[in-house]
NUKOL-589142 format. One record per atom (N, C-alpha, C): residue number from 1; atom name; x, y, z. Coordinates in Angstrom, 1 decimal. Example, Ala and Ser with C-alpha at 12.3 -4.5 7.8 and 13.67 -1.06 7.14 Angstrom:
NUKOL-589142
SITE seq atom      X      Y      Z
SITE   1    N   13.2   -5.7    7.8
SITE   1   CA   12.3   -4.5    7.8
SITE   1    C   13.2   -3.3    7.8
SITE   2    N   12.8   -2.2    7.1
SITE   2   CA   13.7   -1.1    7.1
SITE   2    C   12.9    0.0    7.9
//
This chain:
NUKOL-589142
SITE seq atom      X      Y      Z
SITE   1    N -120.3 -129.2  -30.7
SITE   1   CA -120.8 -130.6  -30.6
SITE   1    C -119.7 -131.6  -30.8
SITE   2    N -119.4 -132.7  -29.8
SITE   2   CA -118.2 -134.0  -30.2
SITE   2    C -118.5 -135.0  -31.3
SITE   3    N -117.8 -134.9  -31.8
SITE   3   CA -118.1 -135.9  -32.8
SITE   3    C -118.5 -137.0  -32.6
SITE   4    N -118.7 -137.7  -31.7
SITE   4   CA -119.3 -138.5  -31.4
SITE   4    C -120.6 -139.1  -31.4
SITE   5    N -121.2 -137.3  -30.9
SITE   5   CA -122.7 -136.8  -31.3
SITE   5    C -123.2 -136.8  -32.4
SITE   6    N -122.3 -136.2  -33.5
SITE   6   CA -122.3 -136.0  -35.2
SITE   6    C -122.4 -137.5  -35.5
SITE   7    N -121.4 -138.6  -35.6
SITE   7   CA -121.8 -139.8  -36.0
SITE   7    C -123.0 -140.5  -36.0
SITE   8    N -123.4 -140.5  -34.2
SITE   8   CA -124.4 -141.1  -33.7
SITE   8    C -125.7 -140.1  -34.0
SITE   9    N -125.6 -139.4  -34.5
SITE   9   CA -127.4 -138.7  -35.1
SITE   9    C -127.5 -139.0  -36.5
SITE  10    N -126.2 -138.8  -37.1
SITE  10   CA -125.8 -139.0  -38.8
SITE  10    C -126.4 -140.9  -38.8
SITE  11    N -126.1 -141.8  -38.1
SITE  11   CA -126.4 -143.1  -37.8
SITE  11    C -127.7 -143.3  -37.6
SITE  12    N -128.5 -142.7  -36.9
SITE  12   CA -129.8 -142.3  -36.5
SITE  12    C -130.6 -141.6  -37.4
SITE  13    N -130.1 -140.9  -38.4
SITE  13   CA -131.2 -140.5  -39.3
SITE  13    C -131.0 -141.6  -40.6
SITE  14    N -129.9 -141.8  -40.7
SITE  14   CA -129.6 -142.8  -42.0
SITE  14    C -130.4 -143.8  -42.0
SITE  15    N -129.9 -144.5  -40.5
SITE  15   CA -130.5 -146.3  -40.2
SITE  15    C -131.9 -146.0  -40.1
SITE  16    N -132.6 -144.8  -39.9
SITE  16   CA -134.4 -144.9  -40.1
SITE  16    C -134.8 -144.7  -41.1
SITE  17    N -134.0 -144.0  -42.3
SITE  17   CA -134.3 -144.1  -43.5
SITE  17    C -134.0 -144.9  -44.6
SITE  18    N -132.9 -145.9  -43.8
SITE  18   CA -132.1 -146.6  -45.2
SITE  18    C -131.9 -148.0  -45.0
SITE  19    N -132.7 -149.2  -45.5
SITE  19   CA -132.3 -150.2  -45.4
SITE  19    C -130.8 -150.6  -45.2
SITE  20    N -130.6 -151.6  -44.9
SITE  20   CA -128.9 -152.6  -44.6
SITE  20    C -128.8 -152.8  -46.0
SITE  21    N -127.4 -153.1  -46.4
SITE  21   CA -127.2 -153.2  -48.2
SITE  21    C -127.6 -155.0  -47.8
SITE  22    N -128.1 -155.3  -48.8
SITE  22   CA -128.6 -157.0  -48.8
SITE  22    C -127.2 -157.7  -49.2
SITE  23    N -125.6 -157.1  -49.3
SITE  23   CA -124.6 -157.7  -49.3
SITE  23    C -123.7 -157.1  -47.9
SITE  24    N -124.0 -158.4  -46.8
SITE  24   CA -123.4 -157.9  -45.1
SITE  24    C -122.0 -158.1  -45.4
SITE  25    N -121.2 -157.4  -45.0
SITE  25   CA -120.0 -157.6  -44.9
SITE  25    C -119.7 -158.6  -44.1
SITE  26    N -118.4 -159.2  -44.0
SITE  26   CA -118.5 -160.3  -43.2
SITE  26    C -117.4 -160.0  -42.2
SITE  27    N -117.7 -160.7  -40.8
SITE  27   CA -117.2 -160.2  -39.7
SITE  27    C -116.8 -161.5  -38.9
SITE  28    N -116.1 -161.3  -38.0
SITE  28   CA -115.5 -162.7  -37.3
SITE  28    C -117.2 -163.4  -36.6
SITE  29    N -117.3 -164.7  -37.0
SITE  29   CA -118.0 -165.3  -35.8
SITE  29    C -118.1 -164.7  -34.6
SITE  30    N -119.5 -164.8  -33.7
SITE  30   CA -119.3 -164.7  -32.3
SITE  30    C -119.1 -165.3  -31.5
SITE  31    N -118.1 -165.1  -31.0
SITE  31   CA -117.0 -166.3  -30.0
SITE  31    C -117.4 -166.0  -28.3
SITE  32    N -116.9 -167.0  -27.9
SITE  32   CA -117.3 -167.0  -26.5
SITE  32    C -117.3 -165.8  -26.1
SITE  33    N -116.2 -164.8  -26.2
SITE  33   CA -116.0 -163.5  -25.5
SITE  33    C -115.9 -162.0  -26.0
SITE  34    N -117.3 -162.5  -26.7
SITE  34   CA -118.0 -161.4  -27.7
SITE  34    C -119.3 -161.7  -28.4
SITE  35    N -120.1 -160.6  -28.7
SITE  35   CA -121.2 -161.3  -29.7
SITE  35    C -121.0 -159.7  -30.6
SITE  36    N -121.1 -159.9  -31.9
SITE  36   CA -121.1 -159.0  -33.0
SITE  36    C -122.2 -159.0  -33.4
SITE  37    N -122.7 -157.5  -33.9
SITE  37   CA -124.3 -157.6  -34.4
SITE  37    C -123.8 -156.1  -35.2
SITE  38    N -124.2 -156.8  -36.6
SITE  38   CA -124.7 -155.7  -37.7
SITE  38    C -125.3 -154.7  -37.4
SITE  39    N -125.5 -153.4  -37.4
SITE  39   CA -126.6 -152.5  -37.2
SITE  39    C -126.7 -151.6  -38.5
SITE  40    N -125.6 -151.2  -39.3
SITE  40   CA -126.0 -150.6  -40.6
SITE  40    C -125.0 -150.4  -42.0
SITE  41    N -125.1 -150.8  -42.5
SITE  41   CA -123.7 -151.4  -44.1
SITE  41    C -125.0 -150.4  -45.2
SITE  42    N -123.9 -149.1  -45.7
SITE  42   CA -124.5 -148.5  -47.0
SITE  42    C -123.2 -148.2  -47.6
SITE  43    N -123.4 -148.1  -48.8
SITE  43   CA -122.4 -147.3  -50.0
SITE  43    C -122.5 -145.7  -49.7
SITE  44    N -121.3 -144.7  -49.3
SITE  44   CA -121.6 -144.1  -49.6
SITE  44    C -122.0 -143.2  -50.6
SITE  45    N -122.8 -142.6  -51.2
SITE  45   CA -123.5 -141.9  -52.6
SITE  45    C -122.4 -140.9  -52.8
SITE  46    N -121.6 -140.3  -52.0
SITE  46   CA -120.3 -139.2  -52.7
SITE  46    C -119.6 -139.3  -52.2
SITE  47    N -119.3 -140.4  -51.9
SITE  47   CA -117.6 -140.9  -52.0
SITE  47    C -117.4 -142.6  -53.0
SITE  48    N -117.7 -142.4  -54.1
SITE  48   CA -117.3 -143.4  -55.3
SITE  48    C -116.5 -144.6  -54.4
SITE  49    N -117.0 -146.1  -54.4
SITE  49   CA -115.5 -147.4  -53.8
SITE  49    C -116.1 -147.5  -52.5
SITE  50    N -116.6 -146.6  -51.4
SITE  50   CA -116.7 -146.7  -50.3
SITE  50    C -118.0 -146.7  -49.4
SITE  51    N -118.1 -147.7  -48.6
SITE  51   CA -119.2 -147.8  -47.9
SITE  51    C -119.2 -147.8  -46.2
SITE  52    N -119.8 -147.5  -45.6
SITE  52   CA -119.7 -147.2  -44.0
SITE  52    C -120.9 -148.1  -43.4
SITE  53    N -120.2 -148.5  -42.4
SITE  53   CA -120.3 -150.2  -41.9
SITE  53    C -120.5 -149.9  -40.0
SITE  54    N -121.7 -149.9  -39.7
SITE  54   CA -121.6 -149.9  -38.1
SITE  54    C -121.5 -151.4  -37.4
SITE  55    N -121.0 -151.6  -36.7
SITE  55   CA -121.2 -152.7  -35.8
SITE  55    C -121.2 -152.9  -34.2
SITE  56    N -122.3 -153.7  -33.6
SITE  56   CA -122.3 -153.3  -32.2
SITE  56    C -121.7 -155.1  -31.3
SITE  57    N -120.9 -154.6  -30.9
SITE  57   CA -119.9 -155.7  -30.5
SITE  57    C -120.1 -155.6  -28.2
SITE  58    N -120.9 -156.7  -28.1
SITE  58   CA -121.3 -156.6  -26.7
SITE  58    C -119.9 -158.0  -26.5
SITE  59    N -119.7 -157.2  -24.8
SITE  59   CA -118.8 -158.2  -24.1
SITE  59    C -119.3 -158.5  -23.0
SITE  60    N -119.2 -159.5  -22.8
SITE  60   CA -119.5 -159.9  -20.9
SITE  60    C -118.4 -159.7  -20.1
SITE  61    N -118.9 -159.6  -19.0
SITE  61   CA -117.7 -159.9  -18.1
SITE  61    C -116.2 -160.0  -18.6
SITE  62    N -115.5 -159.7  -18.3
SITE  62   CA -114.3 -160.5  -18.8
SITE  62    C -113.8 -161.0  -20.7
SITE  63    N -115.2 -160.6  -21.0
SITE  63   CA -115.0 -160.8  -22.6
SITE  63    C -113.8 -160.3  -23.4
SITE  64    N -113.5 -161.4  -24.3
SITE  64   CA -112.5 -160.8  -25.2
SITE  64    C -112.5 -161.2  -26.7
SITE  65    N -111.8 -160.2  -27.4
SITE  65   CA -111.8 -160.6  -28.4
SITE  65    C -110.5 -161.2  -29.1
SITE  66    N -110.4 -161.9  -30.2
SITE  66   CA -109.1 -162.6  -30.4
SITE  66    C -108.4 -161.8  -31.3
SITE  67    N -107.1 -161.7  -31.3
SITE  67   CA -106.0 -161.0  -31.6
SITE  67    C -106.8 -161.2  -33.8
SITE  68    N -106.6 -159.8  -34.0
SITE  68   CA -107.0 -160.0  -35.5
SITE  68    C -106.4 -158.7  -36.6
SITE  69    N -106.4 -158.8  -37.2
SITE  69   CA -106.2 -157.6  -38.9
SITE  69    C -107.4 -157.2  -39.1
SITE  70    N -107.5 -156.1  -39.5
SITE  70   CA -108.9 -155.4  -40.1
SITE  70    C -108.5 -155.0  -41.8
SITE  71    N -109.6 -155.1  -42.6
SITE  71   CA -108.8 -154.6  -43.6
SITE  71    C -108.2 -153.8  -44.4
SITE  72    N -107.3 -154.1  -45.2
SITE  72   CA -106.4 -153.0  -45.3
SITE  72    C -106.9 -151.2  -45.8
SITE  73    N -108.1 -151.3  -45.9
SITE  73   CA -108.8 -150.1  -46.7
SITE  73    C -109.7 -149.5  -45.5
SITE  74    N -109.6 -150.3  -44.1
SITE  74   CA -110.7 -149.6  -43.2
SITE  74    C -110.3 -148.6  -41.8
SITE  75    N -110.9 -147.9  -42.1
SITE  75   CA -110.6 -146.5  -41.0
SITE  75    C -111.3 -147.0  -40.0
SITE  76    N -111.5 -147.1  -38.8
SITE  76   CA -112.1 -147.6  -37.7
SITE  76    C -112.2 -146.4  -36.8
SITE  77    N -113.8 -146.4  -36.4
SITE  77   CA -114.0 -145.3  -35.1
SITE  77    C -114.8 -145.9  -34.5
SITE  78    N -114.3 -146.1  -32.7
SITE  78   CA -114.6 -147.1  -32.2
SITE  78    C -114.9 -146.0  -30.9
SITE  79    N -116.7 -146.4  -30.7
SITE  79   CA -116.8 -145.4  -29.2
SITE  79    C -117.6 -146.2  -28.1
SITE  80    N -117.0 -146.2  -27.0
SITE  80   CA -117.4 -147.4  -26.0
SITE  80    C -119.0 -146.6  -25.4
SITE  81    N -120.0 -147.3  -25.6
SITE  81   CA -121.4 -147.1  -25.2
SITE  81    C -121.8 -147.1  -23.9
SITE  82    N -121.3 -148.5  -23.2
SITE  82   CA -121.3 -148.7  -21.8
SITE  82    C -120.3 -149.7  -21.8
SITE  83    N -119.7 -149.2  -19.9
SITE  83   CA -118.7 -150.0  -19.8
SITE  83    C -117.2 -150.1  -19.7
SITE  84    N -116.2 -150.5  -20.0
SITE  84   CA -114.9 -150.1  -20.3
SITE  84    C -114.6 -151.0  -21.2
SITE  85    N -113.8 -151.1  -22.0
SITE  85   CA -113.1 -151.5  -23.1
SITE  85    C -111.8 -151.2  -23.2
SITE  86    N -111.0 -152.5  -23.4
SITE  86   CA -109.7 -152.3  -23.8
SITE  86    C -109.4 -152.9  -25.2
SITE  87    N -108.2 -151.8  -25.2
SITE  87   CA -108.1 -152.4  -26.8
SITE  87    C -106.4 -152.3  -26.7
SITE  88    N -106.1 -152.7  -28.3
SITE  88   CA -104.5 -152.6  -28.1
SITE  88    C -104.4 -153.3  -30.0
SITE  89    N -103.4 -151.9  -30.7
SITE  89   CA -103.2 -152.3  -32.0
SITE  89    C -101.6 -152.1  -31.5
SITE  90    N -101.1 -153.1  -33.2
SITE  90   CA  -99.4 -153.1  -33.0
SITE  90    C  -98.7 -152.0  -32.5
SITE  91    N  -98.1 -151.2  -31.9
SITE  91   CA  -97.4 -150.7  -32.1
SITE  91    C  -97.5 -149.6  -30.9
SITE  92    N  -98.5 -149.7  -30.5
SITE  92   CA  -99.3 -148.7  -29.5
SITE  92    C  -99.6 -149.5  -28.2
SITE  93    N  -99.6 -148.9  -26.8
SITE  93   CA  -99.5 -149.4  -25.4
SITE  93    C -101.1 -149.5  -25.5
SITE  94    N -101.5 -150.8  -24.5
SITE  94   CA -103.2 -150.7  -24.4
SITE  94    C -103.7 -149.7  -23.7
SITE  95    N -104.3 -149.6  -24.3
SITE  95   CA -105.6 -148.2  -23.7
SITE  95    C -106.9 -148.8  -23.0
SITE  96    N -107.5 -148.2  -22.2
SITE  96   CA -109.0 -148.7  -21.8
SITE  96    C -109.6 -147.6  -21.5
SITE  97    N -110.4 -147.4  -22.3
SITE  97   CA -111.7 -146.8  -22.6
SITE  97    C -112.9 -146.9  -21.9
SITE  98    N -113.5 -145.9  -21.3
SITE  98   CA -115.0 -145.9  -20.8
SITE  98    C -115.6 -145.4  -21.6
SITE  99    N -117.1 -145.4  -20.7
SITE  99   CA -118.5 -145.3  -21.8
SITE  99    C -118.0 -143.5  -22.1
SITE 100    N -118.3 -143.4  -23.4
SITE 100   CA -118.2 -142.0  -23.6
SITE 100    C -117.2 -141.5  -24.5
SITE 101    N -116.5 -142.4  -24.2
SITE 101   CA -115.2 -142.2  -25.0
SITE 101    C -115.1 -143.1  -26.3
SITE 102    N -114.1 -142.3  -26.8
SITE 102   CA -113.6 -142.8  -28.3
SITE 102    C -112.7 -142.8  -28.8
SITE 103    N -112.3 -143.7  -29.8
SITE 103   CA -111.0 -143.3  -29.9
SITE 103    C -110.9 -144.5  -31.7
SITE 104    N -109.7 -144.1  -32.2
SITE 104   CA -109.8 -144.9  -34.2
SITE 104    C -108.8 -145.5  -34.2
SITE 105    N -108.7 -146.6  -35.1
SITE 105   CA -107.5 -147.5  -36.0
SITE 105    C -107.6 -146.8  -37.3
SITE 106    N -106.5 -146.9  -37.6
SITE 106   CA -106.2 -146.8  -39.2
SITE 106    C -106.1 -147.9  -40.0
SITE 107    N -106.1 -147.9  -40.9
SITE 107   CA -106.7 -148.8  -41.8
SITE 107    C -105.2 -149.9  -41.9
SITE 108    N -105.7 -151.0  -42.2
SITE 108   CA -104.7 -152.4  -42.0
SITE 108    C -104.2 -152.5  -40.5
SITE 109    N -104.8 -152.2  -40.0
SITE 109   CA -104.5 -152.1  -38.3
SITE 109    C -104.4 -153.5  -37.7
SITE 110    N -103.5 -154.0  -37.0
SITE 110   CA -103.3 -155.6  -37.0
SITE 110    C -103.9 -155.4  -34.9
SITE 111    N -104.8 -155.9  -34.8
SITE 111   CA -105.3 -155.4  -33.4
SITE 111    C -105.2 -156.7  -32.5
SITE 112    N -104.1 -156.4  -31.2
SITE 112   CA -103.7 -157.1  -31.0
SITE 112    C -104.3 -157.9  -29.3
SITE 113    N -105.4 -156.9  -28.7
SITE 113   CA -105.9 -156.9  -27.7
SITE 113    C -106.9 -156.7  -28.1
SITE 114    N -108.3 -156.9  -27.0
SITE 114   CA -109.5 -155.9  -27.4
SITE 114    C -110.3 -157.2  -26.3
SITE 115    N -111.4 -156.1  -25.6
SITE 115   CA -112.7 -156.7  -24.3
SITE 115    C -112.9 -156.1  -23.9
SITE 116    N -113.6 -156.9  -22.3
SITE 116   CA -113.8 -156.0  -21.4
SITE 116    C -112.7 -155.7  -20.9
SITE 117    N -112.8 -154.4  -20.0
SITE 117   CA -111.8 -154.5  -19.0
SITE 117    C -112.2 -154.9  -18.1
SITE 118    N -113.7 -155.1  -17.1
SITE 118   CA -113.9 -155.7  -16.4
SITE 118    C -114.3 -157.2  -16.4
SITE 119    N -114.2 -157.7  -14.7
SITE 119   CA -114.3 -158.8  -15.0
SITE 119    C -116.3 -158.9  -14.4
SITE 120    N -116.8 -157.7  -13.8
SITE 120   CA -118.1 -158.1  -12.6
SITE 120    C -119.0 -157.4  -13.9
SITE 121    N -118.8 -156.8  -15.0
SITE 121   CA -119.5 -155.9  -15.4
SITE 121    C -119.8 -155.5  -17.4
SITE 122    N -120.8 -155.9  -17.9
SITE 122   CA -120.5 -156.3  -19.4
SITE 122    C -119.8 -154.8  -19.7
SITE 123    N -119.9 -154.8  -21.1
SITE 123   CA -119.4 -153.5  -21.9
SITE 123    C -119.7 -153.6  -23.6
SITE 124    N -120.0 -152.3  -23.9
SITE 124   CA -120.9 -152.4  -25.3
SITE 124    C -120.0 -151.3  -26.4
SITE 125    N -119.5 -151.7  -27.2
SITE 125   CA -118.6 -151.0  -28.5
SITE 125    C -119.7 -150.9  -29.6
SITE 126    N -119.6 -149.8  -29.9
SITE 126   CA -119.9 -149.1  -31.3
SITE 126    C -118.9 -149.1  -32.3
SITE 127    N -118.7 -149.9  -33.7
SITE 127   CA -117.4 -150.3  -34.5
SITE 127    C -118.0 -149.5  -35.4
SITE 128    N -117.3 -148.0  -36.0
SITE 128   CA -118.0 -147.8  -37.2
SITE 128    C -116.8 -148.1  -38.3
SITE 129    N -117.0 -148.5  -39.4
SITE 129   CA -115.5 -148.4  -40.4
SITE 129    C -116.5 -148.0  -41.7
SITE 130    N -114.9 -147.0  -42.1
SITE 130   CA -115.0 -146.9  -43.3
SITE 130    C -114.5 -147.5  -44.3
SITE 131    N -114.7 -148.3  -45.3
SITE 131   CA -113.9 -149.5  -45.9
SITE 131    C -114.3 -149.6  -47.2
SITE 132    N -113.6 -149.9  -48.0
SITE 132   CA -113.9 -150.1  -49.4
SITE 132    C -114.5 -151.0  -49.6
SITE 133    N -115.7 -150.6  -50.8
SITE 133   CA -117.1 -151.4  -50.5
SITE 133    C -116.9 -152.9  -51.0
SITE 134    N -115.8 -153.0  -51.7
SITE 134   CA -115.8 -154.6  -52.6
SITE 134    C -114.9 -155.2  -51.0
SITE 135    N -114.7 -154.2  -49.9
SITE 135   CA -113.9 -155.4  -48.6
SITE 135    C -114.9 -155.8  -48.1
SITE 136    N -115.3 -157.3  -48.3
SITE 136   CA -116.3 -157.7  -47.7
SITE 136    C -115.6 -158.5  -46.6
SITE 137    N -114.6 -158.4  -46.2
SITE 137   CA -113.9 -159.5  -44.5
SITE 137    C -113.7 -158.1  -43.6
SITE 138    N -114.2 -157.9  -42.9
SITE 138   CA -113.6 -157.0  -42.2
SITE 138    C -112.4 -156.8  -41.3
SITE 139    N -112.8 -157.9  -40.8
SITE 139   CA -111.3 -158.6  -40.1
SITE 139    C -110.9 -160.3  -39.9
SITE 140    N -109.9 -160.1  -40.0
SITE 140   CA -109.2 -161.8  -39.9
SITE 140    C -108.3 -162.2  -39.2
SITE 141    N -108.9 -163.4  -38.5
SITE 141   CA -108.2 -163.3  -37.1
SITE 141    C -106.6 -164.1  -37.0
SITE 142    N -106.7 -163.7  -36.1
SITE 142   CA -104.8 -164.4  -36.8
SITE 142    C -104.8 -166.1  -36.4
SITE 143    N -103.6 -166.3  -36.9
SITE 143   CA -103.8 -168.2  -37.5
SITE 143    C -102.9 -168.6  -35.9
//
């Protein structure tokens, strides 16, 4: 089975059994070339400090997102739902992703690209991070 499968059932049995924690982590505004939506923030119960954080990040057309830091404690596993997605952290050539695919940042990851890749056709990201529970900014966009 891909791990992809494993998250997205592990996500699916969790989120029907387990309220959102009533403290949302906080995440960039939705800006013109993106909308961000919560879908599930818990503590993990055996792993002490850490809590796992999904987010569903739709683009339109041509959507993008603004150059930002994630923070320094968060593991990022990012799998494109529908659509294509490009992304691009320091140090690494951009990649673009279709639905299906997946791919992670490591933690303090300064992300320097990120949208659609198209311009006729939306696209839907799945953000899951793992991050230490007192990081309540997930990312911060650069000045």
């Amino acid at each position: 089975m891909k791990i992809h499968h494993i998250i997205c059932a592990a996500f699916a049995s969790t989120a029907l059994s387990s309220p959102v924690d009533a403290r949302e982590p906080q995440h960039p505004a939705n800006g013109p070339g993106e909308e961000v939506n919560l879908l599930f923030s818990r503590a993990v119960p055996n792993i002490p400090g850490k809590s796992l954080i999904a987010l569903e990040v739709h683009y339109p057309p041509g959507g993008t997102s603004q150059a930002h830091r994630h923070a320094k404690s968060a593991f990022i596993y990012g799998y494109v739902v529908s659509g294509r997605v490009r992304t691009q952290v320091a140090g690494e050539p951009v990649h673009v992703y279709s639905a299906g695919e997946s791919f992670h940042e490591d933690p303090g990851s300064h992300h320097l690209a990120g949208g659609n890749a198209s311009t006729t056709e939306p696209a839907k990201l799945l953000a899951v991070f793992v991050v230490d529970t007192d990081d309540k900014q997930l990312t911060t966009p650069d000045q």
